[in-house]
N, CA, C and O atoms as a Tripos MOL2 file, in Angstrom:
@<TRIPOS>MOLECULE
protein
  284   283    71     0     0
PROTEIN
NO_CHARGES

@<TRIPOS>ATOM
      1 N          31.2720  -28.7570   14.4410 N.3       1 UNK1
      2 CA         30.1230  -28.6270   13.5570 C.3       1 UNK1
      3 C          30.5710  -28.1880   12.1710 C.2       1 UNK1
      4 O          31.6690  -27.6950   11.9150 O.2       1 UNK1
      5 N          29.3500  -28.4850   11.0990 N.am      2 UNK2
      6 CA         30.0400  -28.5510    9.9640 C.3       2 UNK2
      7 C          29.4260  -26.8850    9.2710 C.2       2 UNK2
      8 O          28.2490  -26.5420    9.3890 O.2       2 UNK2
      9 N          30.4330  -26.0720    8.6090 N.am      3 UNK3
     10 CA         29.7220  -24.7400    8.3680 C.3       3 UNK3
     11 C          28.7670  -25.3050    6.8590 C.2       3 UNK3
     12 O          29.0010  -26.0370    5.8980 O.2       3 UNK3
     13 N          27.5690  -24.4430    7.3650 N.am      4 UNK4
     14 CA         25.9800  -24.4660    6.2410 C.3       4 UNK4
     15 C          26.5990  -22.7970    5.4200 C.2       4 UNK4
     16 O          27.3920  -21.8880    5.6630 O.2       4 UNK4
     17 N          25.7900  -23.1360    4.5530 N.am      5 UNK5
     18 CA         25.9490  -22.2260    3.4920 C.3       5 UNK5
     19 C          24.8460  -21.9910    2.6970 C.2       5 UNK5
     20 O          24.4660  -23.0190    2.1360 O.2       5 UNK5
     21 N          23.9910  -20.6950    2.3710 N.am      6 UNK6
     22 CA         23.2800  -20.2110    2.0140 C.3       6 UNK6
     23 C          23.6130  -19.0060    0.6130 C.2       6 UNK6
     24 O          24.6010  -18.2710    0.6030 O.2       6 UNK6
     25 N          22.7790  -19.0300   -0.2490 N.am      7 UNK7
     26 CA         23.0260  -18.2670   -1.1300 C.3       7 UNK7
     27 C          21.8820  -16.9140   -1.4180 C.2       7 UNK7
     28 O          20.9540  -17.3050   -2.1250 O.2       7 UNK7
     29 N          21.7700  -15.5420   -1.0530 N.am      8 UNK8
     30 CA         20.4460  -14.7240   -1.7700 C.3       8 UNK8
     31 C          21.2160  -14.6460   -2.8040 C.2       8 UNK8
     32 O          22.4410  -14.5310   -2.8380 O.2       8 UNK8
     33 N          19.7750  -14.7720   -4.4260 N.am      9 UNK9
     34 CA         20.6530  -14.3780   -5.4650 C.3       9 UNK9
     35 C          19.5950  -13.0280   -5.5100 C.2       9 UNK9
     36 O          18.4720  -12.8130   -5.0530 O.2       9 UNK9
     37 N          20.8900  -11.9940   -6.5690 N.am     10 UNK10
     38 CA         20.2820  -10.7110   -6.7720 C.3      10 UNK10
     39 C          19.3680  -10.7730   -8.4510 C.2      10 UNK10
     40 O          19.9270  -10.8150   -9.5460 O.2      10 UNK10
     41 N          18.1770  -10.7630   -8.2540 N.am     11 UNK11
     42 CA         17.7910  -10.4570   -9.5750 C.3      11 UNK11
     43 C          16.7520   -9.2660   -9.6720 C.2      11 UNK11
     44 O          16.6100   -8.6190   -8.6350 O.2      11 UNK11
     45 N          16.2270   -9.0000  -10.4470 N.am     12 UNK12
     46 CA         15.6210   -7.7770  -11.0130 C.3      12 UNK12
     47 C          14.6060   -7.4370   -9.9100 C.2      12 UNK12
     48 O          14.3190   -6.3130   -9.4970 O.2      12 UNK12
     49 N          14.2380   -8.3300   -9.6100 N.am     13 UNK13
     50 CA         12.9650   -8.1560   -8.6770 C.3      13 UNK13
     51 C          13.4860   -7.8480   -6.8870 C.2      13 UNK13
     52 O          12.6860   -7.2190   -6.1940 O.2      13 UNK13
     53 N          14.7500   -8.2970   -6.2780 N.am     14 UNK14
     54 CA         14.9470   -8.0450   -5.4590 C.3      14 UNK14
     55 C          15.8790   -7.0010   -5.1560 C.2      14 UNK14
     56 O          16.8620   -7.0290   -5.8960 O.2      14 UNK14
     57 N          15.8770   -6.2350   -4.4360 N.am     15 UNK15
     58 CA         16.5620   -5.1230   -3.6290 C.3      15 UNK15
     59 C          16.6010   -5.2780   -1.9330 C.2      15 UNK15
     60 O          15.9350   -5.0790   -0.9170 O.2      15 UNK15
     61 N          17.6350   -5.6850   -2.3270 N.am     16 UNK16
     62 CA         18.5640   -5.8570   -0.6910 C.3      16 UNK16
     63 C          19.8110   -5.5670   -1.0210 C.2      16 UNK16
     64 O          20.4270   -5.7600   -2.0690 O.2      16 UNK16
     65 N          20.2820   -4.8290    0.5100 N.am     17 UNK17
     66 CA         21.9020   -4.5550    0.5430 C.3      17 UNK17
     67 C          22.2640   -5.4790    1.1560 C.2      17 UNK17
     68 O          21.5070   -6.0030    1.9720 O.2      17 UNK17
     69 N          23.7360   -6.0210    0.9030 N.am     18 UNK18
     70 CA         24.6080   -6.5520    1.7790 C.3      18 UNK18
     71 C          24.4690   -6.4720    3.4320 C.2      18 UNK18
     72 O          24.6390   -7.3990    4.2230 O.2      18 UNK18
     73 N          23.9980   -4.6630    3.8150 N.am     19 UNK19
     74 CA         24.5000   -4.4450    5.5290 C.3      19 UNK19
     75 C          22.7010   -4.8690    5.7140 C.2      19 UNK19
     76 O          22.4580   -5.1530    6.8870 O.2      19 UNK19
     77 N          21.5350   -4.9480    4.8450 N.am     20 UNK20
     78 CA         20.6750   -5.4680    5.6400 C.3      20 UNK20
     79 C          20.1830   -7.0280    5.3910 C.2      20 UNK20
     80 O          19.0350   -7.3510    5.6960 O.2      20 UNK20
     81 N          21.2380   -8.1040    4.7450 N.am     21 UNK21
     82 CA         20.8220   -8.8940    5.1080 C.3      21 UNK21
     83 C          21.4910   -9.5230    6.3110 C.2      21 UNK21
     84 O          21.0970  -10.6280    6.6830 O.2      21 UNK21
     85 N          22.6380   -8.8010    7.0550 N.am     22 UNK22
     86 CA         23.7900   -8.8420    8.1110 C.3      22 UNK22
     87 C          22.7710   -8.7070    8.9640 C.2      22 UNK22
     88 O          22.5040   -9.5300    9.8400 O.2      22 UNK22
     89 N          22.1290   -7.6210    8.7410 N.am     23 UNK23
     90 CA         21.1160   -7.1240   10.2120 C.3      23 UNK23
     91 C          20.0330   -8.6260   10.6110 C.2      23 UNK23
     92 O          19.3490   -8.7100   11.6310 O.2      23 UNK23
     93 N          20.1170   -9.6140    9.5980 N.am     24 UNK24
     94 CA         18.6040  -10.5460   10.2840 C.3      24 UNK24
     95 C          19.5450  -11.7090   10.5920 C.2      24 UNK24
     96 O          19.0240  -12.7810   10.9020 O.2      24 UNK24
     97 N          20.8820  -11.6130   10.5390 N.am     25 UNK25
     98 CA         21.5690  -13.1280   10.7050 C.3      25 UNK25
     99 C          22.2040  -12.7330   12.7010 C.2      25 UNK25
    100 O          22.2800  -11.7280   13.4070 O.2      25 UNK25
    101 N          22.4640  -13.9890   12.8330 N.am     26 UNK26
    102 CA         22.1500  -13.9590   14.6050 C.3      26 UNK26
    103 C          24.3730  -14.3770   14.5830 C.2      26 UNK26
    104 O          25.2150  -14.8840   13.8420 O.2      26 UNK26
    105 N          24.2870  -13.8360   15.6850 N.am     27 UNK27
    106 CA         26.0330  -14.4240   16.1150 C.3      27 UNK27
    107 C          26.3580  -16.1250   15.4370 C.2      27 UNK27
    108 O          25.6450  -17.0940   15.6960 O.2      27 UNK27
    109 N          27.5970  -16.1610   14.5390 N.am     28 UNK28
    110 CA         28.0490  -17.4560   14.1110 C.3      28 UNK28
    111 C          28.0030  -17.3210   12.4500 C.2      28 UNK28
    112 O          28.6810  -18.0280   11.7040 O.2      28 UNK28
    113 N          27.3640  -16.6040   12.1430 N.am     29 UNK29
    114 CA         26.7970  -16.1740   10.7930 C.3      29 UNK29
    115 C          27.1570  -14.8290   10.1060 C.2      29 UNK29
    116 O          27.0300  -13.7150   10.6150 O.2      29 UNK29
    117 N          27.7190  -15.1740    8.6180 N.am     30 UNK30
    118 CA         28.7020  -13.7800    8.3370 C.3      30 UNK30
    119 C          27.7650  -13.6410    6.7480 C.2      30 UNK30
    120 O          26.9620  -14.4750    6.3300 O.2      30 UNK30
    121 N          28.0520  -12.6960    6.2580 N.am     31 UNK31
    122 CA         27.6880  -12.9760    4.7270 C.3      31 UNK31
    123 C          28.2610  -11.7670    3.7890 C.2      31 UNK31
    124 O          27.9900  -10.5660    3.7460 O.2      31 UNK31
    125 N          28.8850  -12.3350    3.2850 N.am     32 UNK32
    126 CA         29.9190  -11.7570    1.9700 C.3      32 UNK32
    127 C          29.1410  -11.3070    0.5460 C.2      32 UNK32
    128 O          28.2070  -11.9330    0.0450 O.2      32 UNK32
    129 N          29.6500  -10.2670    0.0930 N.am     33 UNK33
    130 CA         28.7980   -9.9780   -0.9480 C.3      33 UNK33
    131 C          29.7460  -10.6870   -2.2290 C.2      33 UNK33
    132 O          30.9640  -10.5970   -2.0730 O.2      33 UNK33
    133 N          29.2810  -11.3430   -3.4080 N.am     34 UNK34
    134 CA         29.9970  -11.8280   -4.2810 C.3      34 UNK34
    135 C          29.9850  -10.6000   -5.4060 C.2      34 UNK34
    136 O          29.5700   -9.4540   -5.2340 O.2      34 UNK34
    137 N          30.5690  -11.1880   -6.6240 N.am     35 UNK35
    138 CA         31.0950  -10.1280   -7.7580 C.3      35 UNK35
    139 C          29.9060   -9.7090   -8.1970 C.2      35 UNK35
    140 O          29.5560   -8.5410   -8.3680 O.2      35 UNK35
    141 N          29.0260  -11.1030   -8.4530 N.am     36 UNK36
    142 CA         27.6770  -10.6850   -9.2310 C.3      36 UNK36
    143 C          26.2180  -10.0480   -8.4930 C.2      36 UNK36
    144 O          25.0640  -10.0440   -8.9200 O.2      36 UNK36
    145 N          26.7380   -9.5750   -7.3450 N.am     37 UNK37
    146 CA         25.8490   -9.2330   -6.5270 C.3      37 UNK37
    147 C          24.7170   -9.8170   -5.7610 C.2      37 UNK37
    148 O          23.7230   -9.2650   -5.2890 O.2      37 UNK37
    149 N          25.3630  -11.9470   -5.7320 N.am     38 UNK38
    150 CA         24.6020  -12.1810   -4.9510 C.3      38 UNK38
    151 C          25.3610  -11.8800   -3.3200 C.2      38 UNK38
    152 O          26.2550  -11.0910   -3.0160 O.2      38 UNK38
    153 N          24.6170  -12.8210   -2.5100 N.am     39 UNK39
    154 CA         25.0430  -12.6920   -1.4300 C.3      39 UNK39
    155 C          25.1000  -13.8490   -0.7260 C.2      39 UNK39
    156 O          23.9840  -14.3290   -0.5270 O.2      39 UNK39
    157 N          26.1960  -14.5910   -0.1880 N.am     40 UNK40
    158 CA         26.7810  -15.7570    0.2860 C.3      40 UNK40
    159 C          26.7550  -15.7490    2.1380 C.2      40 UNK40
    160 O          27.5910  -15.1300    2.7970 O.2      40 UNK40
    161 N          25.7120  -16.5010    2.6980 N.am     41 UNK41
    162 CA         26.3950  -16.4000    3.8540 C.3      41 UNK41
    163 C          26.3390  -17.7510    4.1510 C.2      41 UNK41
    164 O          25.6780  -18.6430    3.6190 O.2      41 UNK41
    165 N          27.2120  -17.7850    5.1810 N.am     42 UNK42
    166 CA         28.0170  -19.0420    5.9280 C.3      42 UNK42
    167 C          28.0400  -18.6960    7.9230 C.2      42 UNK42
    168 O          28.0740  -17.7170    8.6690 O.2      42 UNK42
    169 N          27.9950  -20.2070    8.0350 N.am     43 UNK43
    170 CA         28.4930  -20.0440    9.2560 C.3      43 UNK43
    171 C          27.5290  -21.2380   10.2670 C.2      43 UNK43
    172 O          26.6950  -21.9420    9.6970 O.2      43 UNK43
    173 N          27.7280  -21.3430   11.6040 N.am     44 UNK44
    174 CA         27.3830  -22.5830   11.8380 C.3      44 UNK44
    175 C          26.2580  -22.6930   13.2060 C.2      44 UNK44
    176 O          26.2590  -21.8800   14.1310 O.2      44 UNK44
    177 N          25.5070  -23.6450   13.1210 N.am     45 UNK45
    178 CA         24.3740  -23.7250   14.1690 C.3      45 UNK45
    179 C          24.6280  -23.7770   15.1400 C.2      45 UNK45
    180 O          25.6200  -24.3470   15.5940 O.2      45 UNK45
    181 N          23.7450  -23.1550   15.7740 N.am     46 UNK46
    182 CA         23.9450  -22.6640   17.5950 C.3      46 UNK46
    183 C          23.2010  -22.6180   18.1120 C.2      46 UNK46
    184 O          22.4980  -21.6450   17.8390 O.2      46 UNK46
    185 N          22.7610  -23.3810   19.0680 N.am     47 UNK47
    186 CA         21.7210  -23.2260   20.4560 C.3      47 UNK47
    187 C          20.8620  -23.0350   19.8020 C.2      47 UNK47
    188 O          20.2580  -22.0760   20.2820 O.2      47 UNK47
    189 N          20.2160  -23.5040   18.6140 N.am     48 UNK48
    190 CA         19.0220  -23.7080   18.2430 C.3      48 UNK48
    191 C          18.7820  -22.1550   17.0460 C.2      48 UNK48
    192 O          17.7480  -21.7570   16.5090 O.2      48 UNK48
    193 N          19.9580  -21.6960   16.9890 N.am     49 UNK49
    194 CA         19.6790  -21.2250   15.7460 C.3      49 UNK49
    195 C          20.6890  -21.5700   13.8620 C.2      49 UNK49
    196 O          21.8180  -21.4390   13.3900 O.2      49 UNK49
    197 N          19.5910  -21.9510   13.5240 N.am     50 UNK50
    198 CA         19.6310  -23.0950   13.0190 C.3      50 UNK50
    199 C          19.6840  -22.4350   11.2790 C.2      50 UNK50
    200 O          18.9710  -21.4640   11.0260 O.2      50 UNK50
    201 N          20.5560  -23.0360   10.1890 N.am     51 UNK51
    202 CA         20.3900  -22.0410    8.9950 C.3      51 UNK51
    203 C          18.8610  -22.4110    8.2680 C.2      51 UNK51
    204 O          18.5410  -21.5870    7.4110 O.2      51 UNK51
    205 N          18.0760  -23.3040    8.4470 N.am     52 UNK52
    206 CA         16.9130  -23.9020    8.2920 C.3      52 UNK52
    207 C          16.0070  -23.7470    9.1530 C.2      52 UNK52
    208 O          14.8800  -24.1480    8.8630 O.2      52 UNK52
    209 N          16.1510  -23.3700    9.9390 N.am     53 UNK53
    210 CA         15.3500  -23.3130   11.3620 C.3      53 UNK53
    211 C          15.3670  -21.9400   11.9270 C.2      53 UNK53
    212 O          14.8270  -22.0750   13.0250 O.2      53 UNK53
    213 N          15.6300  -20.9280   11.8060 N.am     54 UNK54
    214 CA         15.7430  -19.6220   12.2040 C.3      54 UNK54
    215 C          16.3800  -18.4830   10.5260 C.2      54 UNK54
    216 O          15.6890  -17.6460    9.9460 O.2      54 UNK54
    217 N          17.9070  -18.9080   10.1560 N.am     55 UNK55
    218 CA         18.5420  -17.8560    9.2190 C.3      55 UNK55
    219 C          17.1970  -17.5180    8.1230 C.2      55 UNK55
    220 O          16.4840  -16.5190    8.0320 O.2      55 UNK55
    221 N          17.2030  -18.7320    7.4040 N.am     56 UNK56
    222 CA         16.3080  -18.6600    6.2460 C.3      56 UNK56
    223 C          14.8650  -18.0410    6.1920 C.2      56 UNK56
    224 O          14.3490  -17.4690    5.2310 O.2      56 UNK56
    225 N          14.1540  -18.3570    7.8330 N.am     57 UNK57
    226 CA         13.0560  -18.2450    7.6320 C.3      57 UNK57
    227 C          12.7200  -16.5820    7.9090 C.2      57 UNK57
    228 O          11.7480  -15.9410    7.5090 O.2      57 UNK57
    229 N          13.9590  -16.0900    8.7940 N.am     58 UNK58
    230 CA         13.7940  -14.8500    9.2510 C.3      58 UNK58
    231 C          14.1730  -13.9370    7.8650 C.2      58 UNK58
    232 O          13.5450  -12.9130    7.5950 O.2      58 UNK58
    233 N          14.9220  -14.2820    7.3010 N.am     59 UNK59
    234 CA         15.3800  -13.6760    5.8160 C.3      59 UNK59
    235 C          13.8360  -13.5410    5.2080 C.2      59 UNK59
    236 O          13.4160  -12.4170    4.9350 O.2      59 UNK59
    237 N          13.0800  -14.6070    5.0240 N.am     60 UNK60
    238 CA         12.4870  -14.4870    4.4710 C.3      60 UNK60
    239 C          11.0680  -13.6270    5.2130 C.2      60 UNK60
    240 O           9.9360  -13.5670    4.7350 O.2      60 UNK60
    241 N          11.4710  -13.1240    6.2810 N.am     61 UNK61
    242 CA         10.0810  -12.0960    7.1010 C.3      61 UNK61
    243 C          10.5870  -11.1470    6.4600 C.2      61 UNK61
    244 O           9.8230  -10.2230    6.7420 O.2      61 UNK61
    245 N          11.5790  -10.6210    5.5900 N.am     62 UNK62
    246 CA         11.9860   -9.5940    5.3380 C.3      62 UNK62
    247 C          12.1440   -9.2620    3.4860 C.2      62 UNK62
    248 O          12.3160   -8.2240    2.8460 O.2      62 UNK62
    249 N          12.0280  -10.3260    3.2000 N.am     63 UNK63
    250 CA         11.5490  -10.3840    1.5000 C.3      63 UNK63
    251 C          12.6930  -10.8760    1.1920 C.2      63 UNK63
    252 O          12.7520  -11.2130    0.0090 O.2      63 UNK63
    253 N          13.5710  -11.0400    1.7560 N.am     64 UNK64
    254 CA         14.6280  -11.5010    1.5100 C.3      64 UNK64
    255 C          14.7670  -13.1780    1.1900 C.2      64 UNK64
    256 O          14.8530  -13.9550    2.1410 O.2      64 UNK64
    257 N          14.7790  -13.5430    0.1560 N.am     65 UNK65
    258 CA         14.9720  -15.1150   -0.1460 C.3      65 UNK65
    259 C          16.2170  -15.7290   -0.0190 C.2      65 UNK65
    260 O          17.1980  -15.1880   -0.5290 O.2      65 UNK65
    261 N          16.3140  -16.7230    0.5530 N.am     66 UNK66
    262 CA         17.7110  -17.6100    0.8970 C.3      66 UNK66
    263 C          17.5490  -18.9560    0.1660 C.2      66 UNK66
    264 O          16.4120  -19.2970   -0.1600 O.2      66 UNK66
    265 N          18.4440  -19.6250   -0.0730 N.am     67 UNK67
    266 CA         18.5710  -21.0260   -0.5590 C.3      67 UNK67
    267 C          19.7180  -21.9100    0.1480 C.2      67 UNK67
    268 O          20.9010  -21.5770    0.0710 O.2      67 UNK67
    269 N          19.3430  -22.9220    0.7590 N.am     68 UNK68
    270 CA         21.1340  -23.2470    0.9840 C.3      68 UNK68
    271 C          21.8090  -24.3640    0.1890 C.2      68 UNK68
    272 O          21.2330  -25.4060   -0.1230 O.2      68 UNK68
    273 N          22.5440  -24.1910    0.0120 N.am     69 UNK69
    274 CA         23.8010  -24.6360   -0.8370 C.3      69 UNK69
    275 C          24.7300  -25.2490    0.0730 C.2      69 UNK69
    276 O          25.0800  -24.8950    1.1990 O.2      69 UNK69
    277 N          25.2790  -26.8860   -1.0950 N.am     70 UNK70
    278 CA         26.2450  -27.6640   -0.5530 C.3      70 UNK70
    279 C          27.8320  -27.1910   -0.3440 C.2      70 UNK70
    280 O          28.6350  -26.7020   -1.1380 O.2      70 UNK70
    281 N          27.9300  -27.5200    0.9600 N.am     71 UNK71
    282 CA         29.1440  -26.6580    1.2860 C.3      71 UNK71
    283 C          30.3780  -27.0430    0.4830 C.2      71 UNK71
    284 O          31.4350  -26.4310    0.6430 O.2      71 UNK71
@<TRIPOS>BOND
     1     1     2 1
     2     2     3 1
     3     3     4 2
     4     3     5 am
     5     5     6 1
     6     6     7 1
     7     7     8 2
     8     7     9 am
     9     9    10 1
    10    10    11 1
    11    11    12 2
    12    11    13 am
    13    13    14 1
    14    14    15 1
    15    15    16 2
    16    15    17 am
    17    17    18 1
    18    18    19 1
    19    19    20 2
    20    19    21 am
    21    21    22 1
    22    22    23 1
    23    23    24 2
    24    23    25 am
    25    25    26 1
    26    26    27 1
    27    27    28 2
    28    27    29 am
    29    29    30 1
    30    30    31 1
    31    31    32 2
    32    31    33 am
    33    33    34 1
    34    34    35 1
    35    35    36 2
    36    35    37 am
    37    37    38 1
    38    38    39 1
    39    39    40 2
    40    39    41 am
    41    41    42 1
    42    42    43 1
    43    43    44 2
    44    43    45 am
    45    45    46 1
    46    46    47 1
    47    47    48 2
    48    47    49 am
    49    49    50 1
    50    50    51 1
    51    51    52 2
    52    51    53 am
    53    53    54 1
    54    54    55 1
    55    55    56 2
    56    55    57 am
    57    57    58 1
    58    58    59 1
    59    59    60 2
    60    59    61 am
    61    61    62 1
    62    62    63 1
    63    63    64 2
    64    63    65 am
    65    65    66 1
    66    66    67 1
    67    67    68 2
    68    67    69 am
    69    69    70 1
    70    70    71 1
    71    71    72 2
    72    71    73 am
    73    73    74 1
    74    74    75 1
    75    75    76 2
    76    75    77 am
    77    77    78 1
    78    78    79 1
    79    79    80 2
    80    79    81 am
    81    81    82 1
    82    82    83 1
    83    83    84 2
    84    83    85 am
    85    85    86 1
    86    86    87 1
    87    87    88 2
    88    87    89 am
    89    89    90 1
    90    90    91 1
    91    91    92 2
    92    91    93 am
    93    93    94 1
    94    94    95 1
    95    95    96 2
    96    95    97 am
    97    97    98 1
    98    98    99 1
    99    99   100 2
   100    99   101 am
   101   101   102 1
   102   102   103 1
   103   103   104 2
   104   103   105 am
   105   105   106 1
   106   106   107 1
   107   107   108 2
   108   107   109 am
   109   109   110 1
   110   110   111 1
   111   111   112 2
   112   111   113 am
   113   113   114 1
   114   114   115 1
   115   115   116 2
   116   115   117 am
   117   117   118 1
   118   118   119 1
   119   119   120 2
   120   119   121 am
   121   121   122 1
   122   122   123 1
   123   123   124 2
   124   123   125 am
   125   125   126 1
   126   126   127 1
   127   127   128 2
   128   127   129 am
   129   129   130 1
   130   130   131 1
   131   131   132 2
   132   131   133 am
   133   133   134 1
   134   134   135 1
   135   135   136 2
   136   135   137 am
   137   137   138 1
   138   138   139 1
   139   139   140 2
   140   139   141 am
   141   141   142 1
   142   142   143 1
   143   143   144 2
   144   143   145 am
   145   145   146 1
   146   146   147 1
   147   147   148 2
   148   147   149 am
   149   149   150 1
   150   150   151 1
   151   151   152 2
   152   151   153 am
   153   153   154 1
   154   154   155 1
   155   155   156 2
   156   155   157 am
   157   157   158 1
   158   158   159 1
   159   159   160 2
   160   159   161 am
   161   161   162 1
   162   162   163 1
   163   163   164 2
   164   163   165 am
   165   165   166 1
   166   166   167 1
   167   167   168 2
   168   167   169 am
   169   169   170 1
   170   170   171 1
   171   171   172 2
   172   171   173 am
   173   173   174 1
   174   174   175 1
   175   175   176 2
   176   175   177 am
   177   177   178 1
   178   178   179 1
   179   179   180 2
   180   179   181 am
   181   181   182 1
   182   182   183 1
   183   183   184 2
   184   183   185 am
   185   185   186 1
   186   186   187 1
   187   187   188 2
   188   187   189 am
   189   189   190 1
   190   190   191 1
   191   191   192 2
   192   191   193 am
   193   193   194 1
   194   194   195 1
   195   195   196 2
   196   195   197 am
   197   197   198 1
   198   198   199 1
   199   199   200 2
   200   199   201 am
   201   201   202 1
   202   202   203 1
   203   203   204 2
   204   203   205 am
   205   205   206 1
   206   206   207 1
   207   207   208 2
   208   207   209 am
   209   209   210 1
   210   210   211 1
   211   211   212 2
   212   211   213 am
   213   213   214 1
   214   214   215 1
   215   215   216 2
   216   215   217 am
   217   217   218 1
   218   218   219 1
   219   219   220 2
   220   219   221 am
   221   221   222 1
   222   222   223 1
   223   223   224 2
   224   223   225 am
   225   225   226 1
   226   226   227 1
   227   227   228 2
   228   227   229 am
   229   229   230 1
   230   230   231 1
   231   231   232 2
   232   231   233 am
   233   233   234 1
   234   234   235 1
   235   235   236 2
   236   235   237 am
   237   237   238 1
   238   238   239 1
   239   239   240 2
   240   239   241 am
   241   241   242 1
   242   242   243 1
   243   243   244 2
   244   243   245 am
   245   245   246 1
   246   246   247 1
   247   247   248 2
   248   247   249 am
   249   249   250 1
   250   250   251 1
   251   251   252 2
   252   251   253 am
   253   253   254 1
   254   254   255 1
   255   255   256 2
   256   255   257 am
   257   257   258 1
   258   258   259 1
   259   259   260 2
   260   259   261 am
   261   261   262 1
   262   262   263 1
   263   263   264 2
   264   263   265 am
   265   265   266 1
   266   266   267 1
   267   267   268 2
   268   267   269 am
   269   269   270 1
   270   270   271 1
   271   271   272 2
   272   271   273 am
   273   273   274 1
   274   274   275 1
   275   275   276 2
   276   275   277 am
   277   277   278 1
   278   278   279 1
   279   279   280 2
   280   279   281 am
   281   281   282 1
   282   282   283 1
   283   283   284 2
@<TRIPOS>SUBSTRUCTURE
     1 UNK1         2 RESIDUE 1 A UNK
     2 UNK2         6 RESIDUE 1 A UNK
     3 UNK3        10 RESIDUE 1 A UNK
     4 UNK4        14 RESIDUE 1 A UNK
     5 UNK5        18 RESIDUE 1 A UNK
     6 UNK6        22 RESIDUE 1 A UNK
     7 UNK7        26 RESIDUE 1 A UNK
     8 UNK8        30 RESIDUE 1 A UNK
     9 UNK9        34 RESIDUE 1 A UNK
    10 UNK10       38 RESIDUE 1 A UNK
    11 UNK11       42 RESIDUE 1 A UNK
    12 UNK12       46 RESIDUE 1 A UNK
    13 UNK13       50 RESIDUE 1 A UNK
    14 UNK14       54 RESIDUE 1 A UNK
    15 UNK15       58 RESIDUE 1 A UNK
    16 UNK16       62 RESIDUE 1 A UNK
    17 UNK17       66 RESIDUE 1 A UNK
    18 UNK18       70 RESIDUE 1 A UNK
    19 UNK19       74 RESIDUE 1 A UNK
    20 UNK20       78 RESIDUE 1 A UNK
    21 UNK21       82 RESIDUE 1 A UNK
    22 UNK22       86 RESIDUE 1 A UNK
    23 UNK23       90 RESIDUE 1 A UNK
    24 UNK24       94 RESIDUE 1 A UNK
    25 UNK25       98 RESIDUE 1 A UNK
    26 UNK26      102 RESIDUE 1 A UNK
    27 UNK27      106 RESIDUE 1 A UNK
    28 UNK28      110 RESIDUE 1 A UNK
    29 UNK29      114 RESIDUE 1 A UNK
    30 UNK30      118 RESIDUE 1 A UNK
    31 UNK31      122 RESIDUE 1 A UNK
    32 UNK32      126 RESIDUE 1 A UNK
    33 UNK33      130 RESIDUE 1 A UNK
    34 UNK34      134 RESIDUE 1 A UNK
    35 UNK35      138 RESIDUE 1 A UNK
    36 UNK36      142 RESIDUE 1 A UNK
    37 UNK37      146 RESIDUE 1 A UNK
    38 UNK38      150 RESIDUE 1 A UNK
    39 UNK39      154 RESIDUE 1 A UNK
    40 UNK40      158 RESIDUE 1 A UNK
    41 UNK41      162 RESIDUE 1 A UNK
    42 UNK42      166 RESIDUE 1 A UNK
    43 UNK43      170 RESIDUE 1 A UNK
    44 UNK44      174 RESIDUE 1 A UNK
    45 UNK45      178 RESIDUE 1 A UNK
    46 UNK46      182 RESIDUE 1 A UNK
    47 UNK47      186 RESIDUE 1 A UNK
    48 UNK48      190 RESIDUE 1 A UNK
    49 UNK49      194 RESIDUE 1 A UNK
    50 UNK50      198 RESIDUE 1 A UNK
    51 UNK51      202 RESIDUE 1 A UNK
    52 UNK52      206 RESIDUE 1 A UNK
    53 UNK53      210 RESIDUE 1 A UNK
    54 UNK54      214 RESIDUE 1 A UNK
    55 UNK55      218 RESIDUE 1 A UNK
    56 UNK56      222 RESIDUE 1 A UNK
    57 UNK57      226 RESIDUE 1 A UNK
    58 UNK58      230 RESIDUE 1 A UNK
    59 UNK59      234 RESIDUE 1 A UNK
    60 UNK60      238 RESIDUE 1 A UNK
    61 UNK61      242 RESIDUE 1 A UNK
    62 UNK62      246 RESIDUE 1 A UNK
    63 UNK63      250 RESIDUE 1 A UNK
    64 UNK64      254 RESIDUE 1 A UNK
    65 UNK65      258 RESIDUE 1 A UNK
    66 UNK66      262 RESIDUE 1 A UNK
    67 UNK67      266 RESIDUE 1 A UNK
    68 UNK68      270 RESIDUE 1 A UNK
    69 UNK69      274 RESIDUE 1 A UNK
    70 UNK70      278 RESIDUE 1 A UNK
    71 UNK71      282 RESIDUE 1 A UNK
């Protein structure tokens, strides 16, 4: 399988840490904090959890916005 890639960007309006957007991503799925304080995660679909289908949407029960990006 091919690894998906997602981007939160940090701007004025959002406040999230690094260790809680770790807490809503499921086994297969990692996410690195970059220089500019967004946050990059990667990693690949599994048994139906899906970066479109589960990562993103659960990010977003949490205010947390995701985008995904070409790998």
């Amino acid at each position: 399988m091919a690894t998906r890639k997602a981007l939160v960007e940090k701007t004025t309006y959002s406040r999230f840490t690094l260790r809680e957007v770790k807490a809503y991503l499921p086994s297969g799925y990692t996410a690195t904090e970059q220089p500019n304080g967004d946050v990059l995660i990667e990693g690949e679909d599994n048994a139906g959890w899906g970066l479109d289908t589960y990562v993103i949407p659960r990010l977003a029960s949490g205010l947390i916005f995701a985008k995904e990006i070409e790998a």
